[in-house]
KEKE-3310 file (N, C-alpha, C; in steps of 0.2 Angstrom, whole numbers, plus 5000, padded with zeros to 4 digits):
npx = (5412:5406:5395:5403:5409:5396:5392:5404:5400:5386:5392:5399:5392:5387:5399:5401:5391:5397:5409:5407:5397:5411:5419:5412:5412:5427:5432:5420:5415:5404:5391:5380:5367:5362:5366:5365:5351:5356:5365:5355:5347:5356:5355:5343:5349:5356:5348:5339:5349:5355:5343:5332:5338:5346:5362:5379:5386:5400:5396:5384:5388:5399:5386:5377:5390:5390:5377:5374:5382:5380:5369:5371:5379:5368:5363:5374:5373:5357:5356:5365:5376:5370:5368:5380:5385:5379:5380:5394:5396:5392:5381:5367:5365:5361:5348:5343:5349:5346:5334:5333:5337:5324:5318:5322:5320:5305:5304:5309:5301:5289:5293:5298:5291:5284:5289:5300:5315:5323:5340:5349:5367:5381:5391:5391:5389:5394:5393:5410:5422:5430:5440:5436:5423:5410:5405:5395:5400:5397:5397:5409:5416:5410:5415:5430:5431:5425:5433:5446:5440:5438:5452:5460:5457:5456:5471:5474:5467:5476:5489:5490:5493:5477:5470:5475:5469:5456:5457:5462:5451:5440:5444:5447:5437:5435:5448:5457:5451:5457:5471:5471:5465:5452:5439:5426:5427:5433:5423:5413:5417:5418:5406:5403:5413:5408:5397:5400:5405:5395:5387:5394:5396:5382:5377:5382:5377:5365:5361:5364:5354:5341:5333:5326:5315:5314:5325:5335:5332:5338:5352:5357:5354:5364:5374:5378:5382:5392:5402:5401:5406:5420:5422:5419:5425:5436:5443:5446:5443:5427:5426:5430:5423:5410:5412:5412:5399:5392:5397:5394:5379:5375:5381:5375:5362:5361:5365:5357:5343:5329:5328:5336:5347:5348:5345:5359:5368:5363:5367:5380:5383:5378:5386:5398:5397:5398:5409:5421:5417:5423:5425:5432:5446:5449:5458:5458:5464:5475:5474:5480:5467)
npy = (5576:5568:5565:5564:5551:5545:5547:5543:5527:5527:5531:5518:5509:5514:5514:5499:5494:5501:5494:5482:5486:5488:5479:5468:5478:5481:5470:5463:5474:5476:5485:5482:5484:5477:5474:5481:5476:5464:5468:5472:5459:5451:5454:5449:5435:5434:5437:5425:5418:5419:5424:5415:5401:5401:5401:5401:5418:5416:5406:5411:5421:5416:5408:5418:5422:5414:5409:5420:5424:5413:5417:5429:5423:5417:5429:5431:5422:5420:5436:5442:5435:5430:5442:5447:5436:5436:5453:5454:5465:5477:5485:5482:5473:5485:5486:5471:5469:5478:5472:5459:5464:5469:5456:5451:5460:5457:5443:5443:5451:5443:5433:5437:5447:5464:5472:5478:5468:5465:5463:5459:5464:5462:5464:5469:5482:5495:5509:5518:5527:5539:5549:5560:5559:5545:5532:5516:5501:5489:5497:5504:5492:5489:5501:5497:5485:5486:5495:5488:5478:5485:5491:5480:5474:5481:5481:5470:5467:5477:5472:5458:5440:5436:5448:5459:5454:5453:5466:5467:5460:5468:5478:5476:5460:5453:5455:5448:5436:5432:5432:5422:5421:5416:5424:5422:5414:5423:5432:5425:5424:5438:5442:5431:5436:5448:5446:5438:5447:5456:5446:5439:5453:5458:5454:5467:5476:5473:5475:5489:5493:5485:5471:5475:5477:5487:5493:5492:5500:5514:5511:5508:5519:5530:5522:5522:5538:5537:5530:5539:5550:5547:5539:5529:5512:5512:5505:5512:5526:5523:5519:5529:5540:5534:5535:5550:5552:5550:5554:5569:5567:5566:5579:5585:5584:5586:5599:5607:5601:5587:5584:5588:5581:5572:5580:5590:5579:5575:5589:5590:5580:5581:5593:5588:5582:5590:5599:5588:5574:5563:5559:5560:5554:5546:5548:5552:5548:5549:5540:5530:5525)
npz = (5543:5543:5536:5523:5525:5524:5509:5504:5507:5499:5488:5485:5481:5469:5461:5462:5452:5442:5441:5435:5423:5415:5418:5407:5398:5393:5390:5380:5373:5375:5381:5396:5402:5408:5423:5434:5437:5442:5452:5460:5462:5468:5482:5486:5484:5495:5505:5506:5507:5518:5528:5523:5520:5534:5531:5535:5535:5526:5517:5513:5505:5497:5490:5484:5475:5464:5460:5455:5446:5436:5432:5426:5416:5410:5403:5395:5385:5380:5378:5372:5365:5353:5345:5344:5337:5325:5319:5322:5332:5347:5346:5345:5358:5368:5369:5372:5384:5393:5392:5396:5409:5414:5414:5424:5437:5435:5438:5450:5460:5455:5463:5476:5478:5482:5492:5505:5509:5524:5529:5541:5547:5542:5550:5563:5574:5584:5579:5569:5575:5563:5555:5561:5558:5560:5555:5549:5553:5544:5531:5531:5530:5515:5509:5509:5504:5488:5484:5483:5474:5463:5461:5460:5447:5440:5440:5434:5421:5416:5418:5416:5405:5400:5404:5394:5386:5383:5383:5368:5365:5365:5356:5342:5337:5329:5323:5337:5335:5325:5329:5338:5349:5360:5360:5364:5373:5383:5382:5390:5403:5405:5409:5417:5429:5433:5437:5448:5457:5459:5465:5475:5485:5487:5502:5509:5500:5504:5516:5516:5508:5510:5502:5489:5475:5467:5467:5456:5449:5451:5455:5441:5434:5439:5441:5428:5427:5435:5427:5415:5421:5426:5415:5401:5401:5409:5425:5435:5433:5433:5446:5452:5448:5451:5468:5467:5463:5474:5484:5480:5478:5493:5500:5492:5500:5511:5513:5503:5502:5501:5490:5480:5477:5465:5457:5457:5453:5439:5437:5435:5427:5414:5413:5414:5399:5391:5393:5394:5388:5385:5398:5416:5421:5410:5392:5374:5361:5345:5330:5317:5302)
capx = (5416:5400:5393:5408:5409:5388:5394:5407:5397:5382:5395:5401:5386:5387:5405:5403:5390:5401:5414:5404:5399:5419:5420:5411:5415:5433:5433:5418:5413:5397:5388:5377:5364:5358:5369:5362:5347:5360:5367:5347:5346:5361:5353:5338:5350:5357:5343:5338:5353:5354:5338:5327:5340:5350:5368:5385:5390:5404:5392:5379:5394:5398:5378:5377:5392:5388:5370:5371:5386:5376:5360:5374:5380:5363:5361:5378:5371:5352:5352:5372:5381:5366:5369:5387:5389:5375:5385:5400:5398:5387:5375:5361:5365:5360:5342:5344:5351:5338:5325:5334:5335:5318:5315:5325:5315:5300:5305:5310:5293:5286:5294:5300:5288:5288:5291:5307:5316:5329:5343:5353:5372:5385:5397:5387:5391:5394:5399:5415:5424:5437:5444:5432:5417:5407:5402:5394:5404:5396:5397:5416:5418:5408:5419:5434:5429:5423:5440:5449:5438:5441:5459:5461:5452:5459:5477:5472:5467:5481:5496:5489:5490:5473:5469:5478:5466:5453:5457:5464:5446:5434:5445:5443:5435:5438:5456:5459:5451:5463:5477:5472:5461:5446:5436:5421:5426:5433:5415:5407:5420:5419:5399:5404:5415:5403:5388:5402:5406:5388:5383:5399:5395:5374:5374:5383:5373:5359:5360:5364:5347:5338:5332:5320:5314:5314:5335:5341:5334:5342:5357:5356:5354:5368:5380:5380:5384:5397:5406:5402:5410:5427:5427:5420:5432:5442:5440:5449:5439:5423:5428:5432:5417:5407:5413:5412:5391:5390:5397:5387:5372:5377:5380:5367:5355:5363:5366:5350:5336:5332:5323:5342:5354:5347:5348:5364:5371:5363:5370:5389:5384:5376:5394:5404:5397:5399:5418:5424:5412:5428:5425:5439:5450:5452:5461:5457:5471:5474:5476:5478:5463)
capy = (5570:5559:5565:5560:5542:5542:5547:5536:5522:5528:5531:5510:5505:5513:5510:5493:5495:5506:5491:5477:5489:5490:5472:5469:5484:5482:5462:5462:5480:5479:5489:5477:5488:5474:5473:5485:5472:5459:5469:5472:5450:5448:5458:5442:5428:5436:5437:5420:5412:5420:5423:5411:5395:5402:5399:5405:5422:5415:5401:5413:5424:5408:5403:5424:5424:5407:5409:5429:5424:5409:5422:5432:5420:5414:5433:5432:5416:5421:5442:5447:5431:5429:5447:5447:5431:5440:5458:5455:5471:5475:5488:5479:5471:5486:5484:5466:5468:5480:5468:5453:5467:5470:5450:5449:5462:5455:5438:5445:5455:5437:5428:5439:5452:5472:5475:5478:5463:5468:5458:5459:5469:5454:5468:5474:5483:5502:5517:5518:5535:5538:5558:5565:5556:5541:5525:5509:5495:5486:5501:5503:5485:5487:5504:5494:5480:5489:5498:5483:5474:5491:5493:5473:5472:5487:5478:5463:5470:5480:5469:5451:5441:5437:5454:5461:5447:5453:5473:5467:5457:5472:5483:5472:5455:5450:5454:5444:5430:5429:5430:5414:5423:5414:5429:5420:5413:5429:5438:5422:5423:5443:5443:5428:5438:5454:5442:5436:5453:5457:5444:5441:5459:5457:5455:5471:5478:5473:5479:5496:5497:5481:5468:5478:5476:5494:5495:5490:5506:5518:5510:5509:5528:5530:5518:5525:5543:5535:5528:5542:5554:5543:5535:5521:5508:5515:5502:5517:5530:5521:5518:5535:5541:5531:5538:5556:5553:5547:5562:5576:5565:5565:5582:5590:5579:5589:5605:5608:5597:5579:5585:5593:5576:5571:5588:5590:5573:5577:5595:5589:5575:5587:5596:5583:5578:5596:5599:5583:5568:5559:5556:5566:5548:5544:5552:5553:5549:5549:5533:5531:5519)
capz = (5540:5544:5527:5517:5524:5521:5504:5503:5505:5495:5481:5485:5477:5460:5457:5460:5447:5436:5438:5431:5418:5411:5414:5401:5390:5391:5385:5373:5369:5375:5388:5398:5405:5416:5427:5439:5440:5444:5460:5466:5462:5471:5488:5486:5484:5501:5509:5507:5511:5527:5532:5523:5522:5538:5530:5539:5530:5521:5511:5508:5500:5489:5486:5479:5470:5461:5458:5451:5442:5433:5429:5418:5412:5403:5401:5390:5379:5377:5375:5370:5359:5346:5342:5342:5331:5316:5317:5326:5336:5354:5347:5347:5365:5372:5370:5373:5391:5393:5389:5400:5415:5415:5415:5432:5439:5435:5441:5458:5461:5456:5470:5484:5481:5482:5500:5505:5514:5528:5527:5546:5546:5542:5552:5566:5580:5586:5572:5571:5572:5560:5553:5565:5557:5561:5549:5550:5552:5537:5528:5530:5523:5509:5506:5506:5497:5482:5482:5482:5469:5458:5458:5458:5440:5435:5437:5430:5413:5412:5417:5416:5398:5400:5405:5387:5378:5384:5379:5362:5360:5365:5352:5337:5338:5324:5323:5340:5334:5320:5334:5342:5355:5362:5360:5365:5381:5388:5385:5394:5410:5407:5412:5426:5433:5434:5439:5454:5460:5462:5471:5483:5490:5489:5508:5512:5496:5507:5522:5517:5505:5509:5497:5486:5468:5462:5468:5452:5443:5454:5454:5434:5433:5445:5440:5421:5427:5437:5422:5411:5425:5427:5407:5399:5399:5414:5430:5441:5432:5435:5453:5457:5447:5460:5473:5466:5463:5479:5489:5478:5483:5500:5503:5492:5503:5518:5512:5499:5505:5498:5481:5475:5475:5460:5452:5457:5450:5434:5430:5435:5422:5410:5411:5411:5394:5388:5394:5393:5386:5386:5407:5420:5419:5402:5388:5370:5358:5339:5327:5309:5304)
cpx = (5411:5398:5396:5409:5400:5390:5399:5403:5390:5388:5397:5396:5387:5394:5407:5398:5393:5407:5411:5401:5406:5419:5420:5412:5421:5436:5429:5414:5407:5395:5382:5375:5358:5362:5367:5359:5351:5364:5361:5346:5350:5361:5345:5342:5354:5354:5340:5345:5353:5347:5332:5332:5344:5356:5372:5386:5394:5400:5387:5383:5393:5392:5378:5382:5392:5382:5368:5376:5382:5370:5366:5376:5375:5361:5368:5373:5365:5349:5360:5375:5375:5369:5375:5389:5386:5380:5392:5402:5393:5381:5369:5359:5360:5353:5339:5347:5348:5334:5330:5335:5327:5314:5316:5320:5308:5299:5305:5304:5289:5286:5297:5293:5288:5290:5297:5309:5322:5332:5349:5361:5376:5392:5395:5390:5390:5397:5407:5417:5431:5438:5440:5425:5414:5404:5401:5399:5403:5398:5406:5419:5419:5412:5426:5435:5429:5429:5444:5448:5440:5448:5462:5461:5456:5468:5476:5472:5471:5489:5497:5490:5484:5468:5471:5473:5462:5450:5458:5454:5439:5436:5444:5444:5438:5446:5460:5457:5456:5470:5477:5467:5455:5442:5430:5420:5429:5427:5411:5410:5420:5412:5398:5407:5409:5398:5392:5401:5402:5385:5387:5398:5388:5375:5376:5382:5367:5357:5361:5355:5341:5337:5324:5321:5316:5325:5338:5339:5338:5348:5361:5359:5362:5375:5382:5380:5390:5404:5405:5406:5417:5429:5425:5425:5438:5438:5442:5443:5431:5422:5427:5424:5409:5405:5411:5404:5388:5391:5394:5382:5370:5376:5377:5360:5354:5361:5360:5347:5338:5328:5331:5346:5352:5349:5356:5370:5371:5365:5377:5387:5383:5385:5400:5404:5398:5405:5422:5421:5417:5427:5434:5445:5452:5456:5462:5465:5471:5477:5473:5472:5462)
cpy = (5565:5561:5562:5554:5541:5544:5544:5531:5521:5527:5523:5508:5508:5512:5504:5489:5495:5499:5485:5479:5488:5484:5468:5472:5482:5475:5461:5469:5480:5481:5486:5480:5485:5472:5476:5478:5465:5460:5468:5460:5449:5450:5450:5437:5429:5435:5430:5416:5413:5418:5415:5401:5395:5398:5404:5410:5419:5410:5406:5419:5421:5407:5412:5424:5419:5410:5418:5427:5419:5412:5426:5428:5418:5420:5434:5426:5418:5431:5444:5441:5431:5437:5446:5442:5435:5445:5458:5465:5472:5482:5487:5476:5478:5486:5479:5465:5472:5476:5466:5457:5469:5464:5449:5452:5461:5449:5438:5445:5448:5431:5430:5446:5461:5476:5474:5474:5466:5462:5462:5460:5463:5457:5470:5477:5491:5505:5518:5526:5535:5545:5562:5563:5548:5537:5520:5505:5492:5491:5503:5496:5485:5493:5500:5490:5483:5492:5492:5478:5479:5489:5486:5472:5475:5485:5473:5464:5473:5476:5462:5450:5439:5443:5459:5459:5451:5462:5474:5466:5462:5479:5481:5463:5451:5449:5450:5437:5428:5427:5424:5417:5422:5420:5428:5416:5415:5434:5433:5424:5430:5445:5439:5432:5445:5451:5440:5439:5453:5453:5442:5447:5459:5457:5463:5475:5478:5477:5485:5497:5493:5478:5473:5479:5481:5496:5495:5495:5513:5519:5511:5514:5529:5528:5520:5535:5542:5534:5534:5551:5553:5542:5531:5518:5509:5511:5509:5523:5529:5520:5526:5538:5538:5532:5547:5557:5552:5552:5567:5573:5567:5572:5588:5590:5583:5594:5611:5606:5592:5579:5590:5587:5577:5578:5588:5586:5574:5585:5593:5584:5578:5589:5595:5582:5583:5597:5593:5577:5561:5553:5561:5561:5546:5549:5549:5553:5548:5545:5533:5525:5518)
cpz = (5540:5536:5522:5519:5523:5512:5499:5500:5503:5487:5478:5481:5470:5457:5456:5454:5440:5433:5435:5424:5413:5411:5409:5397:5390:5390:5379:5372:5371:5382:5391:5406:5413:5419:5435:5443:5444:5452:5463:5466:5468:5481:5491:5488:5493:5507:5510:5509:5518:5531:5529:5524:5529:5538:5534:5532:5524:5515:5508:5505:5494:5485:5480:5474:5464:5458:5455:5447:5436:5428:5423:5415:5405:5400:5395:5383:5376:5372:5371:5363:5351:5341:5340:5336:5324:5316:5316:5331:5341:5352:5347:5353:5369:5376:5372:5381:5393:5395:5397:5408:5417:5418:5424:5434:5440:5439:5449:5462:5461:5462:5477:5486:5480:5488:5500:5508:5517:5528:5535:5544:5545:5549:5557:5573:5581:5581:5575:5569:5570:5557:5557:5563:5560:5555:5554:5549:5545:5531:5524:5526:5517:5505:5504:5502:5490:5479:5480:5478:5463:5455:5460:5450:5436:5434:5434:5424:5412:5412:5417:5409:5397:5398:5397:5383:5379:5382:5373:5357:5360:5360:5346:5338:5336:5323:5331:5338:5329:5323:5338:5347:5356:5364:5365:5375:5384:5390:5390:5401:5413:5411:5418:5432:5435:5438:5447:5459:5464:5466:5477:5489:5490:5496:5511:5507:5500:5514:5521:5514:5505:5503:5493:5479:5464:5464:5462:5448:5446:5452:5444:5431:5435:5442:5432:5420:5428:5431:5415:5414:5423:5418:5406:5398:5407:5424:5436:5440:5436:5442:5458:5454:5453:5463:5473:5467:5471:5485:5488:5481:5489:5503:5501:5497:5510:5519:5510:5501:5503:5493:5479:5475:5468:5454:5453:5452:5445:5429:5432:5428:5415:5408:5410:5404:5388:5389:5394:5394:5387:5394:5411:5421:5413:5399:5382:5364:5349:5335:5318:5309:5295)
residu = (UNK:UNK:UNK:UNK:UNK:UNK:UNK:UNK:UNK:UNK:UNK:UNK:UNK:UNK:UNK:UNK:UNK:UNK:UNK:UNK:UNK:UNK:UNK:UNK:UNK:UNK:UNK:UNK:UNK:UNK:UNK:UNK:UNK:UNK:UNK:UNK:UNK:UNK:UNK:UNK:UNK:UNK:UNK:UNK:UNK:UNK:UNK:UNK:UNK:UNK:UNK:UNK:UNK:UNK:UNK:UNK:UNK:UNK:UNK:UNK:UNK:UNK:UNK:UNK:UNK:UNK:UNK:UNK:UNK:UNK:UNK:UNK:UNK:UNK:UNK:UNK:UNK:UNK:UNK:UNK:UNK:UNK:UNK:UNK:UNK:UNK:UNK:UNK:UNK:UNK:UNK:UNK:UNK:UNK:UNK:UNK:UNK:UNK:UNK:UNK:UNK:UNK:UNK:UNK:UNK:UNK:UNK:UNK:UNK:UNK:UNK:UNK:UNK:UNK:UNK:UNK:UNK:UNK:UNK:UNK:UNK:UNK:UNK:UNK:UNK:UNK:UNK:UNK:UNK:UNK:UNK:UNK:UNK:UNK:UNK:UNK:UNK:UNK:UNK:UNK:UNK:UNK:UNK:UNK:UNK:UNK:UNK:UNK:UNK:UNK:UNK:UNK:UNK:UNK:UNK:UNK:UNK:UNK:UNK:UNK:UNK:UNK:UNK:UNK:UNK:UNK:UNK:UNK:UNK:UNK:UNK:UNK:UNK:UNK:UNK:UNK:UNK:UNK:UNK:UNK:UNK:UNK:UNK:UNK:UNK:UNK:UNK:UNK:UNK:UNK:UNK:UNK:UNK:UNK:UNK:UNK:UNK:UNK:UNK:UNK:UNK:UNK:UNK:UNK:UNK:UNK:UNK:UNK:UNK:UNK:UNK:UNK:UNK:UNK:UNK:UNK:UNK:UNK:UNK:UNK:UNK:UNK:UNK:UNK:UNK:UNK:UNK:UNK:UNK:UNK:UNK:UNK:UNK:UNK:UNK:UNK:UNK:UNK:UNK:UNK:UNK:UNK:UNK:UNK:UNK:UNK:UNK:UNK:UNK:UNK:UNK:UNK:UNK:UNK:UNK:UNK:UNK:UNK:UNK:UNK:UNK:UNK:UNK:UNK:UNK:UNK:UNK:UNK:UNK:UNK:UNK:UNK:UNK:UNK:UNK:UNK:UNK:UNK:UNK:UNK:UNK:UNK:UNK:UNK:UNK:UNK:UNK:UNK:UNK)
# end
């Protein structure tokens, strides 16, 4: 059972990925591939409040989810609206959030460095035992958490009217804006809120993997299996997807060696995209057009 809560909270990282992903896709269609680097930022802005400015948890919470929501947001204005306003559609974003991940990354490396910084447990104490296995305190948080930001989001969108707007405006843009629907500043609140996410949970991101530069391409990989497991579009799918990569991980890592996660990860995805490309949450339906 220790496996599956290390797997657990292995898988907590890419579904909180997966759901900043949907965020974005299920308001303005686009796939907004920096996000990952936005979780790895959000393990710096962490690290500095705590250890470099030494704030109380709960501010340096605040300073992360402020100051990583701010960076998407410029990452909405400078790499994704230009496009969207020429076409009106996010295929070009993808290269473009690309790029603007790459920029973070660079920046980071520029100012913190390529070492890894250790960022102290915000939850510290003795493994707790729970179904006959053992977790970290922090660990267990950032399980919960993460659930709770999931299947939060994922009723939001479905049963809120923002939420509605929001799915009307990532199915045609166009046709919401002729409804009256501020198309424009749901996709800005939609990379706020993703950019929030990320950096509210950055410390208990941190302490599981430290602040380190190269985290956001792991996570990247990872977190766009996650969401092609569960479903684009699908905040539960992506969720549970997540979670899914994170136990193969976990108990290839065990069972096989530590040169088989990876492989493993990739043939479930491989076969997912062969039996059902759709994702194992979604479902596929038929529309005159």
């Amino acid at each position: 059972m220790t496996t599956v809560w290390a797997g657990l909270a292995t898988g907590a990282l890419y579904s909180l990925v997966a759901i900043g992903y949907n965020v974005v896709l299920l308001t303005s269609g686009v796939f907004n591939f920096a996000n990952a680097q936005l979780v790895m930022l959000s393990t710096f802005v962490a690290y500095l409040g705590l250890h470099t400015l030494g704030l109380p948890v709960p501010i340096a919470m605040l300073l992360g989810a402020v100051a990583v929501a701010a960076v998407a947001m410029v990452l909405e204005r400078v790499a994704v609206r230009p496009l969207l306003t020429k076409s009106g559609d996010g295929h070009g974003t993808l290269i473009t959030t690309i790029g603007f991940g790459v920029l973070v990354a660079g920046l980071v490396k520029l100012i913190w460095g390529t070492d890894p910084l250790r960022v102290e447990p915000v939850v510290s104490g003795d493994p707790v035992s729970i179904l006959g296995g053992t977790v970290q305190p922090n660990d267990l948080v950032l399980i919960v958490l993460v659930l709770a930001m999931g299947c939060g989001l994922h009723w939001w969108s479905r049963t809120t009217r923002h939420g509605l707007a929001s799915l009307a405006s990532a199915e045609n843009r166009n046709a919401a804006m002729l409804r009256g629907i501020n198309t424009r500043g749901l996709g800005v609140a939609a990379f706020a809120v993703a950019g929030a996410a990320a950096g509210l949970l950055g410390i208990f991101v941190a302490t599981r993997t430290y602040a380190i530069a190269s985290l956001g391409d792991g996570l990247a990989m990872f977190g766009f299996v996650a969401i092609a497991i569960g479903g684009a579009g699908s905040q539960l799918g992506g969720l549970l997807g997540g979670f899914t990569v994170g136990l193969i991980y976990s108990f290839s890592a065990r069972y096989l060696g530590s040169e088989y996660p990876q492989i493993a990860v990739f043939f479930l995805f491989l076969l997912i995209l062969l039996v059902r490309p759709q994702g194992l949450f979604t479902r596929t339906v038929e529309r005159a057009v």
